[in-house]
C-alpha positions as CSV (number, residue, x, y, z in Angstrom):
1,X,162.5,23.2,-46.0
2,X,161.1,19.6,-46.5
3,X,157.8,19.1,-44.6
4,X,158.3,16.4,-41.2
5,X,155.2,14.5,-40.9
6,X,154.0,12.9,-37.5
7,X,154.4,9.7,-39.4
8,X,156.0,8.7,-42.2
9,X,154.1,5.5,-44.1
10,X,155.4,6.5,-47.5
11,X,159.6,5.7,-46.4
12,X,158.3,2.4,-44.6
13,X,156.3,1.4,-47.8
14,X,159.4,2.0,-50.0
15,X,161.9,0.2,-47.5
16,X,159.6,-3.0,-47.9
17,X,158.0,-2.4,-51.5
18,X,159.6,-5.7,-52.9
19,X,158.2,-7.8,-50.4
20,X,154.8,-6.0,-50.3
21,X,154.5,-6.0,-53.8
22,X,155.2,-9.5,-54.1
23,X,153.2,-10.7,-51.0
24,X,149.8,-8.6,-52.5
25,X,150.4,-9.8,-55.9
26,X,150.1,-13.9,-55.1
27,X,147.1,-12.7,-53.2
28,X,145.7,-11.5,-56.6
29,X,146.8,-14.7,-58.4
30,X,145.2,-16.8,-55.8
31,X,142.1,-15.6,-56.8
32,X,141.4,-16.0,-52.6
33,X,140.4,-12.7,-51.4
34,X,138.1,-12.9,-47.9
35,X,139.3,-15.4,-45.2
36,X,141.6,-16.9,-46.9
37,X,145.5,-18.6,-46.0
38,X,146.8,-15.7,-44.8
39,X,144.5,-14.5,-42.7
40,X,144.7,-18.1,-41.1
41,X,148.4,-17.9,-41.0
42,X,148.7,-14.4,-39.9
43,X,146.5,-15.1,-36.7
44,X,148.8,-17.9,-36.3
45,X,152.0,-15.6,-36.3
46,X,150.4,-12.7,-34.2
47,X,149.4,-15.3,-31.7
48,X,152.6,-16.6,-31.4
49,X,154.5,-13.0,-31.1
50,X,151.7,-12.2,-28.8
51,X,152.4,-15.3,-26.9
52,X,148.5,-16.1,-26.8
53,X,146.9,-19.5,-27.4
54,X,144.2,-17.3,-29.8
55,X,143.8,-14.9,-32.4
56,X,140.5,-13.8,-33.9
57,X,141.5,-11.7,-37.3
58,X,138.5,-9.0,-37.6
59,X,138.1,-5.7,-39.6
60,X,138.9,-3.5,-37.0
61,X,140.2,-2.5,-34.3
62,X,136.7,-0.9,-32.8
63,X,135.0,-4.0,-34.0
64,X,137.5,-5.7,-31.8
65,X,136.5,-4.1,-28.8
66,X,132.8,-4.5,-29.6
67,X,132.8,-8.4,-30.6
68,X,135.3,-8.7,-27.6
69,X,132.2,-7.4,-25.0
70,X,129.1,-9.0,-26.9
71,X,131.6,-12.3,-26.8
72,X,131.2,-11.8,-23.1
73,X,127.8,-11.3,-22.7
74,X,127.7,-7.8,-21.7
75,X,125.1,-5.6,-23.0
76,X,122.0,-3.5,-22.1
77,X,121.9,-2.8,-17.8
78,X,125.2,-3.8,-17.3
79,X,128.5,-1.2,-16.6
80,X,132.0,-0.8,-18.1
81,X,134.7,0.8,-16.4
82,X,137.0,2.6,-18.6
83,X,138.9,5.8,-19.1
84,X,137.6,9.0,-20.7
85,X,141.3,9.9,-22.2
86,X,140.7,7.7,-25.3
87,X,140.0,7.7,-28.9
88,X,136.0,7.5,-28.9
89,X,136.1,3.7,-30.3
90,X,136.6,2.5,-26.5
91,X,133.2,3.9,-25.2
92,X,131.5,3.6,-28.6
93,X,132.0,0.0,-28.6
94,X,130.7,0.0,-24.7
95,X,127.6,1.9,-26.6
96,X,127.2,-0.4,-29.2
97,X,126.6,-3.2,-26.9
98,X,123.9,-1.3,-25.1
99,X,126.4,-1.3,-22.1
100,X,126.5,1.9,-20.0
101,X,130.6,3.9,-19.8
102,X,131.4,4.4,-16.0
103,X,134.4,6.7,-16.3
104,X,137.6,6.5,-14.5
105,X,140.3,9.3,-14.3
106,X,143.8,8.8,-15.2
107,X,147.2,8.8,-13.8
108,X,148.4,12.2,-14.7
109,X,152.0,10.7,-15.0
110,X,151.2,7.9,-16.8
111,X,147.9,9.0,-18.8
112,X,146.2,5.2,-17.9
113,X,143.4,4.5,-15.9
114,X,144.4,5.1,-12.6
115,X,143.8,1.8,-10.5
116,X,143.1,3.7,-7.0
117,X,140.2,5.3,-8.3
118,X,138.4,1.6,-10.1
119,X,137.1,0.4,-6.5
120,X,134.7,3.3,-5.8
121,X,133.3,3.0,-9.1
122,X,132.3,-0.5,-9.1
123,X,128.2,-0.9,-9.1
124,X,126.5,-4.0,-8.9
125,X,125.7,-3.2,-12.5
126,X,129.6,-3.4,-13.1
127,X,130.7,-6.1,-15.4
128,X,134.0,-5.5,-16.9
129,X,137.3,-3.0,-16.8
130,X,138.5,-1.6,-19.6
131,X,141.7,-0.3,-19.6
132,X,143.9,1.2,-22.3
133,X,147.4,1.2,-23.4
134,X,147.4,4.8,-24.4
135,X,150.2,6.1,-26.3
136,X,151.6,3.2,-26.4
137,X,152.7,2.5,-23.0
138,X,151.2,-0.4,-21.1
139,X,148.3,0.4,-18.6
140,X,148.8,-1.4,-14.7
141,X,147.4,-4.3,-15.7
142,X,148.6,-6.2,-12.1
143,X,147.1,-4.3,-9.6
144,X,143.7,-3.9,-12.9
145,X,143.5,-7.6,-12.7
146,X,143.6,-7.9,-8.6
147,X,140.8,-5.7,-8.8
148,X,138.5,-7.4,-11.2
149,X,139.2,-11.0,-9.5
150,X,138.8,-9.4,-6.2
151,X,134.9,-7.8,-7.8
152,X,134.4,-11.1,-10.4
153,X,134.8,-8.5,-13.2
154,X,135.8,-9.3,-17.0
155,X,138.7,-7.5,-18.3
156,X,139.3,-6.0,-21.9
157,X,142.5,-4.8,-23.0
158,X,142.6,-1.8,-25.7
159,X,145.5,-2.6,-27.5
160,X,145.1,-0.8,-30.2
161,X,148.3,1.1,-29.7
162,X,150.1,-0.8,-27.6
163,X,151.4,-3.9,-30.1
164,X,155.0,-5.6,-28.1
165,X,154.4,-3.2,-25.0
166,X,155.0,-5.2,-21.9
167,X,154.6,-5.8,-18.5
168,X,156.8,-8.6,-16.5
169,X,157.9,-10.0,-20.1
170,X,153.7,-10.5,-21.1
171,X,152.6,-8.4,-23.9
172,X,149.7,-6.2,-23.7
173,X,146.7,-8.6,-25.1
174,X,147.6,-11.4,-22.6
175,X,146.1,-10.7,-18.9
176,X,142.5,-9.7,-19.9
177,X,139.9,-12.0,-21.3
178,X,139.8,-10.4,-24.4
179,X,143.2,-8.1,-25.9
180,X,141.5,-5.9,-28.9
181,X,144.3,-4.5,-31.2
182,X,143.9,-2.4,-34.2
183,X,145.8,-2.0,-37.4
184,X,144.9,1.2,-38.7
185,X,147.7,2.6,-41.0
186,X,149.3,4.7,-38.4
187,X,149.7,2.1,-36.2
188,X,153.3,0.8,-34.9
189,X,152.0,-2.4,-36.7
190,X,149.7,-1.0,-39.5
191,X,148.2,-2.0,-43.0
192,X,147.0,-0.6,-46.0
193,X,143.4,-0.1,-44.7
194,X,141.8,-1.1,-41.4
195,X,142.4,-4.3,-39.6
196,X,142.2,-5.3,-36.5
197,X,142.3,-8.9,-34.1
198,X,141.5,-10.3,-30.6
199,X,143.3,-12.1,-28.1
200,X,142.1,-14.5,-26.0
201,X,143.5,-17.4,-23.9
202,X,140.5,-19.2,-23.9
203,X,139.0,-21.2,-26.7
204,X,135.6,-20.6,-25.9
205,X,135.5,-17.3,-25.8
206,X,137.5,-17.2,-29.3
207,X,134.9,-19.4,-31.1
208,X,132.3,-17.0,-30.2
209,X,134.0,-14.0,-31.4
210,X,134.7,-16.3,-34.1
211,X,131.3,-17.1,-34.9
212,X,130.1,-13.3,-34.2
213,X,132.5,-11.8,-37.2
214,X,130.7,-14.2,-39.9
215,X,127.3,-13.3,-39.4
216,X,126.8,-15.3,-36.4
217,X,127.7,-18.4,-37.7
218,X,129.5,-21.4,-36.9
219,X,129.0,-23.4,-39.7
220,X,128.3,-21.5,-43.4
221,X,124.4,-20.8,-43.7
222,X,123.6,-21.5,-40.4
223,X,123.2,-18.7,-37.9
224,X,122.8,-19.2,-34.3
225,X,122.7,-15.5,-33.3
226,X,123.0,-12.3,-34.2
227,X,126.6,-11.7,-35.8
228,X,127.9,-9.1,-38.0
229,X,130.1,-8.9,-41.0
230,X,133.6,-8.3,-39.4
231,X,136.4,-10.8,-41.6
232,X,139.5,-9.2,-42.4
233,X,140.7,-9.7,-45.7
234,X,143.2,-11.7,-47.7
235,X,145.4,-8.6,-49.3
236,X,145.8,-7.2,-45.8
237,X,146.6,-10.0,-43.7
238,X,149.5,-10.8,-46.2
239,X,150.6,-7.1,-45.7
240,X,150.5,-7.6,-41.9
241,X,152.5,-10.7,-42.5
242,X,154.9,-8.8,-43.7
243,X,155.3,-6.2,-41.5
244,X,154.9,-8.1,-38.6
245,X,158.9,-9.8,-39.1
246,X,159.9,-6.1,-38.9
247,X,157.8,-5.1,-36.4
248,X,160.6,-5.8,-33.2
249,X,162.8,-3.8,-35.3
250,X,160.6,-0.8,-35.3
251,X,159.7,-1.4,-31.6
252,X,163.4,-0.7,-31.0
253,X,164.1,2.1,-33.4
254,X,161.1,4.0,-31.9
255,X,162.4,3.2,-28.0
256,X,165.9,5.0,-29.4
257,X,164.3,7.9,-31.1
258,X,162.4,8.4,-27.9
259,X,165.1,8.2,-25.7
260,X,166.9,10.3,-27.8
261,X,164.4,13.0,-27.1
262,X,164.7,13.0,-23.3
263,X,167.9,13.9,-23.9
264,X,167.4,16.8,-26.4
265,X,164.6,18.0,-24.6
266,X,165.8,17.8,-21.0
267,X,165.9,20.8,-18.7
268,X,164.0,22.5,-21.3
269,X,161.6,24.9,-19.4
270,X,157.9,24.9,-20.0
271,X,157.5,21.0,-21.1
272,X,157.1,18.3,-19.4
273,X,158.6,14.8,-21.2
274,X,156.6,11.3,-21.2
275,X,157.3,9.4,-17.9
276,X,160.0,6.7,-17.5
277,X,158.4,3.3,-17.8
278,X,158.0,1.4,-14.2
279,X,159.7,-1.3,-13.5
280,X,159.9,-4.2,-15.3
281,X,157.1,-2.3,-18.0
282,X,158.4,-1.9,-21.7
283,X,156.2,1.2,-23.8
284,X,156.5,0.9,-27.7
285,X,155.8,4.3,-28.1
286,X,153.4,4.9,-30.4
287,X,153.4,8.5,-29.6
288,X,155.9,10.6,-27.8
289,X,153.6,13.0,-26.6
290,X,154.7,16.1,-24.4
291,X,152.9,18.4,-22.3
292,X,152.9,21.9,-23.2
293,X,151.1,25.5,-21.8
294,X,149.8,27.5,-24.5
295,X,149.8,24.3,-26.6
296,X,147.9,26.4,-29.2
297,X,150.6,28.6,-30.0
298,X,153.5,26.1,-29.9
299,X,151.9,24.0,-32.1
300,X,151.6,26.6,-34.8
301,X,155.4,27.7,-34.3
302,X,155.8,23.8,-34.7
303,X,153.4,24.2,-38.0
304,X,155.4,27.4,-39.5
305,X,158.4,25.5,-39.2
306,X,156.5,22.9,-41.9
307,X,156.9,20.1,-38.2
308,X,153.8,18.4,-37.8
309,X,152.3,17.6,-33.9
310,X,148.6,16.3,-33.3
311,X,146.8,16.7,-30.3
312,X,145.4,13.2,-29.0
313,X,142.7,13.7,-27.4
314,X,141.4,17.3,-27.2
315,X,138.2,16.8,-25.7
316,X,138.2,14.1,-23.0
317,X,135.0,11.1,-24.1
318,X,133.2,12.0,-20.6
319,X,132.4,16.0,-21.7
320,X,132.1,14.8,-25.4
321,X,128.2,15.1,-26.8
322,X,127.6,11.4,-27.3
323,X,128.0,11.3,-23.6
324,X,126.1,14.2,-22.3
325,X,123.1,12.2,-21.2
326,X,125.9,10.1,-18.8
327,X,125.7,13.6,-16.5
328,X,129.9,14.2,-16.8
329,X,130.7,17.8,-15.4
330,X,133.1,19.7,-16.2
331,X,135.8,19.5,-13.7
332,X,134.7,15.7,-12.5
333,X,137.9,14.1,-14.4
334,X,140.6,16.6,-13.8
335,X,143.8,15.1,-14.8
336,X,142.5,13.8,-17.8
337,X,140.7,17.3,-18.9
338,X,144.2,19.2,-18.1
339,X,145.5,16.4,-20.0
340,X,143.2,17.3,-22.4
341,X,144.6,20.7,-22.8
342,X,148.6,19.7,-22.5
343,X,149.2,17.4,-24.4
344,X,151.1,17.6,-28.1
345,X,152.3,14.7,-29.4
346,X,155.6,14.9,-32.0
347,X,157.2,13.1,-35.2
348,X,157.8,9.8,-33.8
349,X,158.3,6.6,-36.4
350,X,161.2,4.4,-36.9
351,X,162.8,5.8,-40.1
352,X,163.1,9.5,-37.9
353,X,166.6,10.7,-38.0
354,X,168.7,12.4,-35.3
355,X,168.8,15.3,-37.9
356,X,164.6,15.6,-37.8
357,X,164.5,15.0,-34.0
358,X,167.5,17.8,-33.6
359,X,165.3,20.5,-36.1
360,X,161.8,19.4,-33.5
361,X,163.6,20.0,-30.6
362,X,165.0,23.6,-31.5
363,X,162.0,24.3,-33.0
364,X,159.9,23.5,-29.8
365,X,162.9,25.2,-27.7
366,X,162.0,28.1,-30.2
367,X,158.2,28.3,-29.7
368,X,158.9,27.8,-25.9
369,X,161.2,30.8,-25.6
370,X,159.1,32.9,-26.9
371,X,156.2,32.7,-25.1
372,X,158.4,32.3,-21.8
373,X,157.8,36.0,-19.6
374,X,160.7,38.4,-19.6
């Protein structure tokens, strides 16, 4: 029995190998290999798909999130609102800044940061809200925004999995000050490294982030402030160029394949399926991420059948170690620590076949059955 990966980047790379190949190669004969033409062109695509006025091109998705806050001023003393049911970038780049994590729980239904719990955690320390687009399904970003014009708060998007997900027709990346996207391989838009971009509608605040990713400098040699080494290079942009005409295409196929998994998975006892979007909200699905009992043993059903499910996240960032000093209990968050213990996330990519999601879904029906009482 062949093996079904969570992902599959080897079928996407041979689907587009003709392009790819040829796009990388006349960034070899160029001889142009750090902030070059397509990194310039590429952050005018994305901007325009986006449907932002700017694009800052960086080398990751983390040091999005990071340049994104320090582009804002926020630092040492002041406080970030965000959610603990994350990938640890989100509050490491809150850390980096010297800013302080004030966690939020989530919407059990949704797995965002639930906006009727921001208000009682706003400080006059607070300076921003940072919400994420977890699994690939946009956060509430209307009633988020109310908030933080209501408190005179900044707001930071997380994009990072959330690329085409939409709210009212606006992408992800477009209400905040700042939309921080990542390009990890994995990602629904992914290249052959790490990558990653902000979005911004105004031009200020792009010129700093601009100037931050080159050393802190506006103009070559001269450095104004502090800045780091975050440019994204010439081979990947031209790979994201790519990929990002196919990129709607994906967003579909992955919309299908998780439809098509409500239906082979409905009524099934014991699981609990990913919530409808909300009105007028499109998700793009970069997981499709159940929630399970005795995840453990499913997932290793799941495993002997050669299917592979990850667990995203396991341990919630308010009881992880790099936070203990922040004084998280356990039992403060509890939606997202039963979250924490629920949730399996399956194959999901656009290449997946009805034939692969039919074999997951016995196989999970399988693992279910069997640890159902007699």
């Amino acid at each position: 029995m062949t093996a079904l990966p969570i992902v599959d980047l080897t079928t996407q790379y041979e689907t587009l190998a003709t392009e790819i190949d040829a796009a990388v190669k006349s960034v070899f004969k160029s001889g142009h290999y750090i902030m070059g033409p397509n990194v310039a062109a590429f952050e005018r695509e994305i901007a325009e798909y986006v449907g932002t006025p700017c694009a800052i091109a960086v080398n990751s998705g983390t040091d999005a999130l990071h340049l994104a806050l320090r582009s804002l001023g926020i630092g040492p003393g002041d406080e970030v609102i965000t959610t603990p049911f994350t990938f640890a970038a989100t509050s490491e780049a809150i850390g980096i800044v010297g800013a302080t994590p004030v966690f939020v729980d989530i919407d059990p239904e949704t797995y965002n940061l639930d906006p009727l719990k921001i208000e009682a955690a706003i400080t006059h320390r607070t300076r921003a809200i940072l919400p994420v687009h977890l699994y690939g399904r946009p956060a509430p970003m209307l009633p988020i925004m109310a908030i933080a014009r209501a408190a005179r708060l900044f707001v930071v998007e997380d994009c990072a999995q959330a690329i085409g997900a939409r709210i009212d027709g606006r992408q992800a990346g477009t209400f905040g000050d700042f939309g921080c996207f990542s390009f990890f391989p994995s990602k629904n838009l992914g290249c052959y490294g790490d990558g990653g971009l902000l979005t911004t509608a105004s031009e200020e605040l792009a010129e700093r982030a601009r100037m931050l990713r080159v050393h802190g400098s506006a103009i070559k040699y001269t450095h104004t402030t502090l800045g780091i080494n975050s440019r994204l290079d010439e081979v990947q942009a031209a790979i994201l160029r790519v990929k990002l005409r196919h990129l709607d295409g994906w967003t579909s196929a992955r919309r299908v394949a998780a439809s098509r998994y409500d239906g082979l998975l409905a009524g099934v006892p014991r699981i609990t399926t990913p919530a409808a979007d909300g009105q007028n909200e499109r998700s793009v699905f970069h997981q499709y991420t159940v929630r399970v009992n005795d995840r453990a043993a499913v997932q290793a059903s799941l495993a002997k059948a050669q299917i592979q499910s990850m667990v995203y996240y396991p341990i919630p960032l308010h009881l992880q170690h790099v936070h203990a000093e922040l004084g998280y209990a356990q039992g403060s968050m509890p939606h997202s620590e039963r979250a924490a213990q629920e949730v399996l996330s399956l194959p999901i990519f656009p290449e997946l076949s009805t034939a692969d999601q039919v074999r997951v879904a016995v196989a999970l029906q399988d693992a279910l059955a069997v640890l159902e009482p007699a």
